[in-house]
PyMOL CGO cylinders between C-alpha atoms (Angstrom):
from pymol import cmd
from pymol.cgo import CYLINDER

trace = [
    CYLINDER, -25.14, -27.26, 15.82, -28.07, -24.39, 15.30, 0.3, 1, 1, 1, 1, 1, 1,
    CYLINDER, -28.07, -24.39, 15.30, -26.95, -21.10, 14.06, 0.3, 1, 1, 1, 1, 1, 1,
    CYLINDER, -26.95, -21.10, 14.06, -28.51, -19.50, 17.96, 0.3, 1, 1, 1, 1, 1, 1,
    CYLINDER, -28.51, -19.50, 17.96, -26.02, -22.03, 19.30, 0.3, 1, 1, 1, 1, 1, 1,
    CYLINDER, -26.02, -22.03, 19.30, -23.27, -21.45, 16.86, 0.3, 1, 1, 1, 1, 1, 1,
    CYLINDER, -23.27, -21.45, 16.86, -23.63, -17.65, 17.28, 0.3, 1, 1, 1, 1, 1, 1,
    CYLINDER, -23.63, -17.65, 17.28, -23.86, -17.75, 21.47, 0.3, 1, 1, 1, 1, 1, 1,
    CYLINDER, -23.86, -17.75, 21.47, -20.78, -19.98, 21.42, 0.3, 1, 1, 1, 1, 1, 1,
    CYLINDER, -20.78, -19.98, 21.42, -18.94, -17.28, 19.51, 0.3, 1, 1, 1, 1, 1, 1,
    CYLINDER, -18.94, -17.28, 19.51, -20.58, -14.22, 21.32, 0.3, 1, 1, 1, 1, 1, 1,
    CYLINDER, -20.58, -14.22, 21.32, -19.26, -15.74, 24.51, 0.3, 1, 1, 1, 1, 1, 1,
    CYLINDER, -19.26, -15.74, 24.51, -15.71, -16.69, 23.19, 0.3, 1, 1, 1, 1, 1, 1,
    CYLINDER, -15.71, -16.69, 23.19, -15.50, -13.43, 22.01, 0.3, 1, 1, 1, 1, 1, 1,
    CYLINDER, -15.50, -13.43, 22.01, -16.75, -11.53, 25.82, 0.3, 1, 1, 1, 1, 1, 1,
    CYLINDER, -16.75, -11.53, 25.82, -14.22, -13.72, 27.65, 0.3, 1, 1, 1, 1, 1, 1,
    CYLINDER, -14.22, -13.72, 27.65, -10.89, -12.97, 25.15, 0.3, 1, 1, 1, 1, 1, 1,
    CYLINDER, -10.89, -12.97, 25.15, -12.12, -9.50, 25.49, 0.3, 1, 1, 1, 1, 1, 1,
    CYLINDER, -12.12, -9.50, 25.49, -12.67, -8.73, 28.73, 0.3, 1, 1, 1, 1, 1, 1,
    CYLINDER, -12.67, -8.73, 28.73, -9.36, -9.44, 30.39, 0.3, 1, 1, 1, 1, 1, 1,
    CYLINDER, -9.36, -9.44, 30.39, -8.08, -6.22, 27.69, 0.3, 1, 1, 1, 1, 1, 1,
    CYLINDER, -8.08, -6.22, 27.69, -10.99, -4.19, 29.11, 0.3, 1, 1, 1, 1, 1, 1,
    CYLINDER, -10.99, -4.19, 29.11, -10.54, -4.54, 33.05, 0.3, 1, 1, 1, 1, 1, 1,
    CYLINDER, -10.54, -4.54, 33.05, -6.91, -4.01, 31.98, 0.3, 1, 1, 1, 1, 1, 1,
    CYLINDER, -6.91, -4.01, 31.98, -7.20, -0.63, 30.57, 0.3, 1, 1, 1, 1, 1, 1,
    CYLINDER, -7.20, -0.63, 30.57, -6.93, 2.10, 32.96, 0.3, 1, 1, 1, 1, 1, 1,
    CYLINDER, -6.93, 2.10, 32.96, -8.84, 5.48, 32.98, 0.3, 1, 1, 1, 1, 1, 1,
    CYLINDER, -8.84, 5.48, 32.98, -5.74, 7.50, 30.42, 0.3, 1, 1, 1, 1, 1, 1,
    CYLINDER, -5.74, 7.50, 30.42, -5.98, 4.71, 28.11, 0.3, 1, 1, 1, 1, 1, 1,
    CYLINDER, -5.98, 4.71, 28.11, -2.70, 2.43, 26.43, 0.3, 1, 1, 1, 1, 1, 1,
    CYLINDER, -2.70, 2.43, 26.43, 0.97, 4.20, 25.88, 0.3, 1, 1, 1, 1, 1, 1,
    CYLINDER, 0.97, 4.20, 25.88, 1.86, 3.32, 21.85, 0.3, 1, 1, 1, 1, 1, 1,
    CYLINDER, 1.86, 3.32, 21.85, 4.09, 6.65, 22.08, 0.3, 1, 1, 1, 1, 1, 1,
    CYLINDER, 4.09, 6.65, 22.08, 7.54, 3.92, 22.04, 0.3, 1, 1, 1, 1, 1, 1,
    CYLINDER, 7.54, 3.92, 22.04, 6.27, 2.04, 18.77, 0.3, 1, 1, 1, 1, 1, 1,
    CYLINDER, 6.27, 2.04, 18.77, 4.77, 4.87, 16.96, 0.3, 1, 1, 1, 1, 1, 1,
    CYLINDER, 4.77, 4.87, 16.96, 7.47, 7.25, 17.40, 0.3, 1, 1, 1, 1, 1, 1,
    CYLINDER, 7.47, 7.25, 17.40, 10.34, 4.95, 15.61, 0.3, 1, 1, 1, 1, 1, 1,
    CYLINDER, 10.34, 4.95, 15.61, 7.80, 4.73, 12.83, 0.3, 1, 1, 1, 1, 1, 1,
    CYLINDER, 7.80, 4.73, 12.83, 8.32, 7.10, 9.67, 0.3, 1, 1, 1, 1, 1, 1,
    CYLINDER, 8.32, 7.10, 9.67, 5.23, 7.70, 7.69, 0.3, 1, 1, 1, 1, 1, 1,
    CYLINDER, 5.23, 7.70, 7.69, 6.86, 10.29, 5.16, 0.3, 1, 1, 1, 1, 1, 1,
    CYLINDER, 6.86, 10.29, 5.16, 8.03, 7.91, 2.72, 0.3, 1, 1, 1, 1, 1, 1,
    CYLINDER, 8.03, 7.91, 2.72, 5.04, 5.77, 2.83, 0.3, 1, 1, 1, 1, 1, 1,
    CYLINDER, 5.04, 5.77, 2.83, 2.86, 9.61, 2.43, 0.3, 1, 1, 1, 1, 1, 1,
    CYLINDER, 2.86, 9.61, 2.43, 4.69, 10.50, -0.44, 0.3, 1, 1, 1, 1, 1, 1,
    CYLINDER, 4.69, 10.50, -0.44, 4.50, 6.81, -2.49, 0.3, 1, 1, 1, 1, 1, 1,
    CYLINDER, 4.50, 6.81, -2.49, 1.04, 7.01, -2.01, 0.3, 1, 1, 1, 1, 1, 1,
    CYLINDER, 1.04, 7.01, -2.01, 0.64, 10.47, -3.09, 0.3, 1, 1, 1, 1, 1, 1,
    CYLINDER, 0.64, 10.47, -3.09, 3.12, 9.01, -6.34, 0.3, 1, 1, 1, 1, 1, 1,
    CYLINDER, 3.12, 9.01, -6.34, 0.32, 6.88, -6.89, 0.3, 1, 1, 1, 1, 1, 1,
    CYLINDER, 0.32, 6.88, -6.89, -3.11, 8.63, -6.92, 0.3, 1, 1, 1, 1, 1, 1,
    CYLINDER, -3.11, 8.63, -6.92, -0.94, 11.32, -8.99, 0.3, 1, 1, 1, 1, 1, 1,
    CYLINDER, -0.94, 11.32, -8.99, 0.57, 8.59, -11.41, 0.3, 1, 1, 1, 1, 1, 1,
    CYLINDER, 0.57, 8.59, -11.41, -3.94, 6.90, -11.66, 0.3, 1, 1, 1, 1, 1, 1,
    CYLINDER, -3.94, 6.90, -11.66, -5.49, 10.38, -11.79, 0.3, 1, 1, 1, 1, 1, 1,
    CYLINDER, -5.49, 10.38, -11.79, -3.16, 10.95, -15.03, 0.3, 1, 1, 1, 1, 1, 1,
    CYLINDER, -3.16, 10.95, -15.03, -4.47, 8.16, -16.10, 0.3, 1, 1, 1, 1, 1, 1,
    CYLINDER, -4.47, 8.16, -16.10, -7.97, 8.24, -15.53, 0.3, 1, 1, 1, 1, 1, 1,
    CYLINDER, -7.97, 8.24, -15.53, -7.75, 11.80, -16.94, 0.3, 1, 1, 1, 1, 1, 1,
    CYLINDER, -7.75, 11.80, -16.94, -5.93, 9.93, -20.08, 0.3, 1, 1, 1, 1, 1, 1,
    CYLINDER, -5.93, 9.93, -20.08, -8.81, 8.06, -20.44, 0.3, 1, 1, 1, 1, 1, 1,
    CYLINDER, -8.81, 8.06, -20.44, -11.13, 10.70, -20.59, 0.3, 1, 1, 1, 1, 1, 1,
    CYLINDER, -11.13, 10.70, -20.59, -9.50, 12.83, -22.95, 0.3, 1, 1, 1, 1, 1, 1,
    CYLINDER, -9.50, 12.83, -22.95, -9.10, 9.39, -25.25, 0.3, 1, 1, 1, 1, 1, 1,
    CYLINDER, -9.10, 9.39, -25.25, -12.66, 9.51, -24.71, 0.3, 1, 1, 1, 1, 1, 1,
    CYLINDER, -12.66, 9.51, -24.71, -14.04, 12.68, -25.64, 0.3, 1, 1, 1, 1, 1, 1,
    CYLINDER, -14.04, 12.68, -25.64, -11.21, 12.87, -28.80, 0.3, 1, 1, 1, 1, 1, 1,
    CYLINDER, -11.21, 12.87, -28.80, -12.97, 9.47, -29.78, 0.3, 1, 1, 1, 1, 1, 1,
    CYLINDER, -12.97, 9.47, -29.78, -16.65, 10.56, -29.34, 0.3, 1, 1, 1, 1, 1, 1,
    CYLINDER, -16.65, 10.56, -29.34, -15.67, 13.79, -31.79, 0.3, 1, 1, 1, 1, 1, 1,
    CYLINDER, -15.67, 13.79, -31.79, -14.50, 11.73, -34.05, 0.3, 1, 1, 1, 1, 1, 1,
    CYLINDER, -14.50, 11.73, -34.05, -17.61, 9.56, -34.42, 0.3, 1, 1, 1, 1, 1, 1,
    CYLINDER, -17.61, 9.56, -34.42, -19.77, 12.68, -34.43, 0.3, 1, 1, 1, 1, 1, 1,
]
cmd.load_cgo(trace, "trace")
């Protein structure tokens, strides 16, 4: 099968799984209000923020190793 075929094959498999969502969709759009709203993203906010604090001390580690290191050579 040519790569033209290959990729028509897919572009239409891809318009007809598609556009049964579209046609579905009216003009104000999909309701997630009921899933998001039982969701709590606090927890998952602060371990991220635990984290990027937790790699920026040690990136800044790092650096400080680094400049120590390139006054000693000096």
């Amino acid at each position: 099968m040519s790569i033209k075929k290959l990729f028509a094959a897919a572009t239409v498999t891809a318009t007809v799984v598609a556009a049964p969502g579209v046609f579905a969709a009216e003009g104000t759009g999909w309701d997630y209000s009921q899933m998001t709203s039982a969701v709590d993203f606090s927890t998952i906010t602060t371990g991220v923020l635990a984290v990027a604090g937790i790699l920026a001390g040690v990136y800044a580690g790092i650096k400080g190793a680094r400049i120590v290191l390139g006054f000693l050579r000096s």
